[in-house]
N, C-alpha and C positions, 0 to 999 in steps of 0.2 A: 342658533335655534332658540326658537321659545321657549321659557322656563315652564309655562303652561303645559306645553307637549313632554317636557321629561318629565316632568309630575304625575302626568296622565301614563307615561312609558313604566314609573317607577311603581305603581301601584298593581301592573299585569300579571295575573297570575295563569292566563290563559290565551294560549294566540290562533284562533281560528282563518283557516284559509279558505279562500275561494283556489279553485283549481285550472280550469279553463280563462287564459285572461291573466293569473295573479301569478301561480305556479309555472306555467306553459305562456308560449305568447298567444294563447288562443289559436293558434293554427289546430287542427283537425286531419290528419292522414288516415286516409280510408284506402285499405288492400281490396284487389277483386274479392277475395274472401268474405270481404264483411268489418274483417280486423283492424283496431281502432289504433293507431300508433301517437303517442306525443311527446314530445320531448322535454326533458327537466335540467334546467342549471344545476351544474355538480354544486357553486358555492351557495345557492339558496337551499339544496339538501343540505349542507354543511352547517348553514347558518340556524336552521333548524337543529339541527344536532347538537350544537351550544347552548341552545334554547333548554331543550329536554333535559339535557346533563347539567343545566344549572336550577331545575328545579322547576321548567313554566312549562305547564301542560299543552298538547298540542293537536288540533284539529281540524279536520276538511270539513265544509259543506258544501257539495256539488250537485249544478243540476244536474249533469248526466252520471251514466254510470259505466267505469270502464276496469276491466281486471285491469289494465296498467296500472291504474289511480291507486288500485288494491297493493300491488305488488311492491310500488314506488315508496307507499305509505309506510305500509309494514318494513322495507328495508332502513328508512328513517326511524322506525320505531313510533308512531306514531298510532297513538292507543285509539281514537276518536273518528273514523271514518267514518264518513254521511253520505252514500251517492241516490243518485236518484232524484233530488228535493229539490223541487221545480218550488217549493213557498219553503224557504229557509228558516222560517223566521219559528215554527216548530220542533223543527230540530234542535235548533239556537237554544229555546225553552228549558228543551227535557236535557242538554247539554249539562248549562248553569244548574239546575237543579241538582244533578247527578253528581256535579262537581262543591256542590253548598256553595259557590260564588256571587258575588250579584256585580251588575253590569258594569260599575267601575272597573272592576278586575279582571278586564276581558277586550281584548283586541280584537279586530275583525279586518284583516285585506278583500278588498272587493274589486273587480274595475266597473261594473255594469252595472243597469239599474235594478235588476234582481237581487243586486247585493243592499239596495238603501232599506229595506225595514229592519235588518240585522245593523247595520251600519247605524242606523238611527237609536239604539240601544245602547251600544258599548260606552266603555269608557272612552276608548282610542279607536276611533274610525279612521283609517290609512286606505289611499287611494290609489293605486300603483300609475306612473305617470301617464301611461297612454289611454287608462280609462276616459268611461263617456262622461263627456262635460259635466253633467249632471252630478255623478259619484265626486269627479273632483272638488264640487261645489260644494257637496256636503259634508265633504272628510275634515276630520280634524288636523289630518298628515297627509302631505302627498309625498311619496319618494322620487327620485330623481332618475331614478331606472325604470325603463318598461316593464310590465307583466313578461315571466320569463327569459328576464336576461339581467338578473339580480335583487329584481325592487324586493324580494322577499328575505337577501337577507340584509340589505339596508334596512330593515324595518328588527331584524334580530338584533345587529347592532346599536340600534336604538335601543333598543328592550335593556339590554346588556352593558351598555353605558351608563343609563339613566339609575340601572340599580346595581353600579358599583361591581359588574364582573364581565366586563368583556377585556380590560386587560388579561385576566387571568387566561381567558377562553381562547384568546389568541397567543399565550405564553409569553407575553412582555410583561417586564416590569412596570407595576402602577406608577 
């Protein structure tokens, strides 16, 4: 790996997600009800969970809005939810502000072009592999897994190497 990218991995103090695409593989299940169903990798929960408990703040911004996303969140522990934000790049704002950060210290997984004005900010722009060409072209990172079937927490383990604690998180000797 590029020494560029852990440099950029070791300075995060903040990893924002995208949800639809980065968390989910973007699939959408719709009940006659109305009811929004999506599905989440138990080890990108997990990898999140290493995140949080080593100290890196953590957060969604999505454009839609679904109590799963709510419920998924919060069971991760995750302080920072954003649904709704069809222009991300707002929320993004009042985020880093909230958090006294500036964009070096800030990750962003995205797969779509909705994600590039955030993506166009951070320090570490990561593209989850099955994103639209586009986002691939402008990430600083692409991972090697699809949206939803791990890319989120290849991008922990990145986080977590680069600054010297995902031995611990995984319970192996350094």
């Amino acid at each position: 790996m590029l020494q560029a990218i852990r440099d950029r991995a070791a300075a995060i103090r903040l990893v924002i997600f995208d949800v639809d695409g980065v968390l989910t593989d973007g699939t959408l299940f719709l009940g006659d009800d109305g009811q929004e169903y999506k599905a989440f990798h138990s080890r990108d929960g997990h990898g999140m969970v290493m995140l949080r408990q080593s100290g890196i703040a953590l957060a969604v911004i999505t454009g839609r809005t679904s109590r799963v996303v709510s419920l998924r969140m919060e069971g991760l522990g995750v302080q920072h939810i954003y649904q709704g934000q069809r222009e991300k790049l707002p929320a993004y704002e009042e985020l880093k502000g909230r958090l006294a950060l500036d964009d070096s210290q800030i990750a962003y997984v995205g797969d779509d072009v909705v994600d590039l004005p955030v993506m166009r900010r951070v320090g570490l722009a990561v593209a989850v592999a099955d994103a639209h060409p586009q986002v691939l072209a402008e990430a600083h990172w692409r991972t090697s897994l699809p949206g939803g079937r791990g890319a989120a927490r290849e991008l922990c383990e990145l986080i977590l190497d680069a600054q010297g604690r995902l031995a611990d998180c995984l319970g192996a000797a350094p």
